[in-house]
N, C-alpha and C positions, 0 to 999 in steps of 0.2 A: 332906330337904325333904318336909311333906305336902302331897298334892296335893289342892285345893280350889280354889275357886271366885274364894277370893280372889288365891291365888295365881297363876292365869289372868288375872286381871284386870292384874295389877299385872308379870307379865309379859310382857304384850302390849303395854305400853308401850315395851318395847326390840324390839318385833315376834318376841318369844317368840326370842331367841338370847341370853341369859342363864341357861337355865334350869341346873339343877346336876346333873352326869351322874347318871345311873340307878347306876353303880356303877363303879368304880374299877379301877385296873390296877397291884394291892400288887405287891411284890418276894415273892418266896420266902421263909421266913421257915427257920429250921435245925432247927424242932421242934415239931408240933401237937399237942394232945391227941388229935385225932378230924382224918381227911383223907379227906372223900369222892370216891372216883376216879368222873368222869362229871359234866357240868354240862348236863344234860338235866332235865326239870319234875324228875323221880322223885330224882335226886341233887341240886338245888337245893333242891327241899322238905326232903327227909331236914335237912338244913344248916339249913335255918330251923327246924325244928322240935325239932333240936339246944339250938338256942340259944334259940326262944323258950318251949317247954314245961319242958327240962330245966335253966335257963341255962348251958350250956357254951362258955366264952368263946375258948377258941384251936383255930378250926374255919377248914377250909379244904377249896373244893371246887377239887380237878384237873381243866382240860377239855382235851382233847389239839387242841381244836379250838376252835371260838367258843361263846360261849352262844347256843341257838338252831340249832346248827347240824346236831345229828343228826337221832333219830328225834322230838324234843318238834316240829321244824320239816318234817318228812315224813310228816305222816298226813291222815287225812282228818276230822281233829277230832271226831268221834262219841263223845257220850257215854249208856251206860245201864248197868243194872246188876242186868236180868232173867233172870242166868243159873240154869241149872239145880239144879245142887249146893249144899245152904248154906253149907259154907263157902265157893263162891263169892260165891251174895247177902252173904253179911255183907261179905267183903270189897269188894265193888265198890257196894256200897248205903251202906257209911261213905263212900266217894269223893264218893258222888250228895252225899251229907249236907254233905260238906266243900264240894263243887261250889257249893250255893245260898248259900254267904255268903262265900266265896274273896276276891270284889271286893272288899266291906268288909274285908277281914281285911288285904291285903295293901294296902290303898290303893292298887290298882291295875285298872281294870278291862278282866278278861279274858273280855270279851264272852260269857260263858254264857249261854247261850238256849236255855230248856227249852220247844221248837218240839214235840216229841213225836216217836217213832220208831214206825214200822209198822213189824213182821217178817213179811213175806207169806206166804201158803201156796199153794202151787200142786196138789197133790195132796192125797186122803184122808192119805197118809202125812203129809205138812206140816201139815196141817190136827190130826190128834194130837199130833204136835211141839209144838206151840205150846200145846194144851189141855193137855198133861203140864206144859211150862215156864209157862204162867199160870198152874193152879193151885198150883206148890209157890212161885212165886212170892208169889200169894195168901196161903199158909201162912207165910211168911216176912217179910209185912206190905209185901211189894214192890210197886206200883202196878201193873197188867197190867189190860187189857180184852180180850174176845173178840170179836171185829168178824168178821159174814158177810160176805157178799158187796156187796149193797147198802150196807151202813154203810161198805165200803170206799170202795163207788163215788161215795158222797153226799159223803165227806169227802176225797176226790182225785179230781176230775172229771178231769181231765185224763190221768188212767191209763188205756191200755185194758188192759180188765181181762178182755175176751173174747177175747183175741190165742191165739198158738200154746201159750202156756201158760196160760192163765186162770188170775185171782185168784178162788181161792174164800174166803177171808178171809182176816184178820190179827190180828198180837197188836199193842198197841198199850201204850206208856209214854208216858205224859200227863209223867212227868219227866224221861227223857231230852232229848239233843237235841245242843250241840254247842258249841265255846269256841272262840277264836282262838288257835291252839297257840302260835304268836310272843308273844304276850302271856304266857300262864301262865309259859312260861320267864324274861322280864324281869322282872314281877311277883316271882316270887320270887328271883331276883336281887337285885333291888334293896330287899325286903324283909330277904331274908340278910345283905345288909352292912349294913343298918342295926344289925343286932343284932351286929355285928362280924366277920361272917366272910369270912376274907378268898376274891375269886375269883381264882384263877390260871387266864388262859386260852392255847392254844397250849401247855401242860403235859405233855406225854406220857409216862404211866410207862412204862418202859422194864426196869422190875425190881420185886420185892415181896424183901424181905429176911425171913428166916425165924430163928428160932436159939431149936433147944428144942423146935421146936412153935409159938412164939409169932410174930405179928408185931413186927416191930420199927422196922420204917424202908422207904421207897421210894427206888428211884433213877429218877430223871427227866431230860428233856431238860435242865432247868432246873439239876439238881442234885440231892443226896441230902437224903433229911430222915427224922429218928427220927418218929415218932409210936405212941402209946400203941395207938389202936385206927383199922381201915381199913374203909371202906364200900366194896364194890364195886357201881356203877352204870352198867356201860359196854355195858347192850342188848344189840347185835350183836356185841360184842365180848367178852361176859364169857369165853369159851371161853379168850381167849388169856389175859386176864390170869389166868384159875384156874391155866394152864397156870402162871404164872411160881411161882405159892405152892405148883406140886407137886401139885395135885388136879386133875380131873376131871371135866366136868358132862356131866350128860344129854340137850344140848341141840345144835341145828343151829341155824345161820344162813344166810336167804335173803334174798332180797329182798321187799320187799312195795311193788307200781308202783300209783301212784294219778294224775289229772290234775286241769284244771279247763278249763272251757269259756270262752269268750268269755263277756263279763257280758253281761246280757240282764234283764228288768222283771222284778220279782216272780212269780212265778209256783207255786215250788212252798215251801211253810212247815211243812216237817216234814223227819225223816228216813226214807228209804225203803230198808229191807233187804229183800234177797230169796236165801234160799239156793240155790233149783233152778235160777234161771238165770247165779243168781251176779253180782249189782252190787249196789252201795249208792251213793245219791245225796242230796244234798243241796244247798241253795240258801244259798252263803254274802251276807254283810250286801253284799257290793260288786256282789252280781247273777249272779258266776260258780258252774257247776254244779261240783260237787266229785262227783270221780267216783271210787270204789276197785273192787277186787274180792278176787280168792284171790292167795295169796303164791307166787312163782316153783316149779319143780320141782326146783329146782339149790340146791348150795349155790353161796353168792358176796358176795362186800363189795361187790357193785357199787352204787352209788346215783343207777343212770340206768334209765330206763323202755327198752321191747322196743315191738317192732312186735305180736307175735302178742301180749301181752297189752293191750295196748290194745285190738284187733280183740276179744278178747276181752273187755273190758268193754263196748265201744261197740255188741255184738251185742243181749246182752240191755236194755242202756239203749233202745236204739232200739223195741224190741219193747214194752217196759212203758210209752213216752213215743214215739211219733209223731214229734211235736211237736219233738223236738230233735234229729230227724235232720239238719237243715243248719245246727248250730252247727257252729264251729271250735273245735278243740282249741286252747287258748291255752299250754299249758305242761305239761310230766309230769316226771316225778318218781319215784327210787326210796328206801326207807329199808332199813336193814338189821333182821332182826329175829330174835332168840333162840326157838326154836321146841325145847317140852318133848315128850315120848311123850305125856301128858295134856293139853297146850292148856293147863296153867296154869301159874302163876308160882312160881319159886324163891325163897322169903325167910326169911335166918335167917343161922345160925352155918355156918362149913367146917368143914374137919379141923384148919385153921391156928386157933390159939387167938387172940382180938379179932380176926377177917380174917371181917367179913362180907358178905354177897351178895343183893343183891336181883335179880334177872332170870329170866329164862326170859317175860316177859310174850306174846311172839309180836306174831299182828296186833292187840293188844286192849289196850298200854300206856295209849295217851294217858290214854282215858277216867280211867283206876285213881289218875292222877298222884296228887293231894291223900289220899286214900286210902293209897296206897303210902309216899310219905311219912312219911306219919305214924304207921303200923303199922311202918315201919326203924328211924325215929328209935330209939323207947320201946324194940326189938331191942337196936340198938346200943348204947344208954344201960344199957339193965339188965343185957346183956351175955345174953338170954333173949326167946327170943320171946312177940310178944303175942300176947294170944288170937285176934285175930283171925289174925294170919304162922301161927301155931302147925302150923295142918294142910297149907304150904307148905313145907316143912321138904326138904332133897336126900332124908333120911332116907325120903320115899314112895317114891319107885322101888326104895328095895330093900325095904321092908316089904310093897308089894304095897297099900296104902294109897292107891291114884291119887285126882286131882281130876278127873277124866276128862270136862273139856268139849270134848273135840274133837267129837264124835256129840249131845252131850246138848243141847249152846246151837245145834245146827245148824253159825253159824259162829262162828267166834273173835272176829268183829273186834267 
């Protein structure tokens, strides 16, 4: 069903409990061409773009879980794509590109709002960080502003900006800003089956079959299935499932704790990074503050928030905002997150021949979704990565070839 204006009208005459589900719950089927493991934005896109760029008709994505239910539903929705290195801009500036017409594409809209994002500076050092990343930005045809002090203070009164750390300016994306991560993942759900692909959710691979070199088939909670070619999609998890094909990554998994406040009136209409004190905040559509920071020191699958990192976000929130020291924390939250030696993402071919992999994204998936996507697809389709995936390849860590945004973008997320 498309969703339109007239369709609202016509059913809201049954008080809108007719409508026809988002998407379906098929049987297992005993052979796909292409089975994307992970039904998060990045492996639901992959699947739509399967089938609507390529048209590949017997596509299925495995979720060991619900749709919605990992990291696409644990972040703090932040989108931009000012980073330092260009092979990152290209990559995360197609996402922005895909970002501004997402709603119309999936007939679904996933609340993008390009509100803009400051990256503050607190020091001379911060203050070059950001004039280094604005201008290759600049170079790179990325949107970036250089804002003093005053143009901060004129455009967020309610910062103080004279506190223990003073704001002496900021870089500023007039296109970033931020999307309703629960939607992106339905969205393309429910654009996926339109195009036929079936979703299995509660799926859990349990094995990757190998013979030759090749892939050949999964075994699953569900059952065994041959399939021609395998997407790996599973974030915090890709570690194990590489484990089952026999390979390797160069990747840890922590946690990354993010919360949100009590809703409260309008007040603040951008996104606000800061790396010296370490928080980023924003103001979602319902009123509540959406509050992240850095990712655990441990590894662990846990997906519950800590006391000391909360304290730890709520330190530097207080200081750059007053103003919301006597909000109430309404709810926290942890996700799991794949974390490379360089801060950037894994995308491409294994050593397993069709077994490919998309991860290592860290704190910085959500944004890339549409992006990522769509640079696996055309991987997995041609069986060779695009030009854009091309300089993500496992093959940097050992050529010495890093994307090295840990230091260069400040932070990941």
């Amino acid at each position: 069903m498309k969703y339109s204006i007239l369709n609202l009208v016509r059913n809201s005459l049954s008080y809108h409990e007719k409508w026809q589900k988002a998407w379906s719950s098929p049987e297992l089927k005993s052979e796909y061409d292409v089975v994307i493991v992970g039904g998060g934005g990045h492996g639901l896109g992959t699947a739509y773009y399967l089938a609507k760029e390529f048209g590949l008709k017997n596509i299925a994505v495995f979720e060991k879980g619900w749709i919605g239910g990992g990291n696409t539903g644990r972040n703090t929705t932040i989108i931009r794509s000012n980073y330092l290195w260009d092979e990152s801009a290209a990559l995360y500036d197609h996402a922005v590109n895909l970002w501004e017409g997402l709603s119309i594409e999936l007939n679904f809209n996933v609340m993008f709002s390009q509100r803009g994002l400051f990256h503050l500076a607190h020091s001379v050092h911060d203050l070059q960080e950001i004039s280094r990343r604005g201008y290759s930005n600049f170079l790179n045809g990325i949107d970036a502003e250089l804002l003093n002090q005053e143009q901060v203070a004129e455009k967020i009164p309610y910062m103080n900006i004279n506190g223990r750390y003073p704001v002496l300016g900021a870089l500023l994306q007039r296109r970033a800003g931020t999307a309703r991560h629960d939607a992106v993942a339905w969205g393309y759900a429910r654009a996926a089956e339109n195009l036929g692909v079936d979703i299995i959710q509660n799926c859990e691979v349990k094995g990757i079959n190998v013979s030759n070199g090749k892939v050949t088939g999964l075994e699953t909670n569900k059952g065994s299935v041959k399939v021609n070619k395998v997407g790996l999609v599973p974030a915090g998890h890709s570690s194990v499932l590489a484990n089952m094909a026999g390979f390797s990554l160069p990747i840890n998994s922590v946690p990354l704790q993010a919360l949100v406040s009590e809703p409260i009136k309008p007040v603040l209409d951008c996104v606000i990074m800061s790396n010296a004190v370490h928080v980023y905040v924003s103001q979602s559509d319902k009123g509540e503050l959406v509050v992240g920071a850095g990712s655990d020191a441990y590894n662990s699958y846990s997906q519950r928030g800590s006391f000391d990192m909360i304290e730890h976000m709520m330190a530097p929130l207080v200081e750059l905002f007053p103003i919301f020291s006597r909000l109430k924390m309404l709810r926290t939250w942890g996700g799991i997150v794949d974390v490379t030696p360089d801060r950037s993402p894994i995308i491409g071919k294994t050593p397993v021949e069709n077994l490919f992999i998309n991860c290592g994204w860290g704190t910085g998936g959500f944004k890339a979704t549409p992006g990522s996507a769509h640079v696996f697809a055309e991987t997995v389709f041609k069986g060779e990565p695009s030009k854009i995936a091309a300089p993500f390849s496992i093959e940097r860590h050992f050529s010495g070839a890093l994307v090295d945004e840990a230091a260069a973008a400040a932070v990941a997320h």
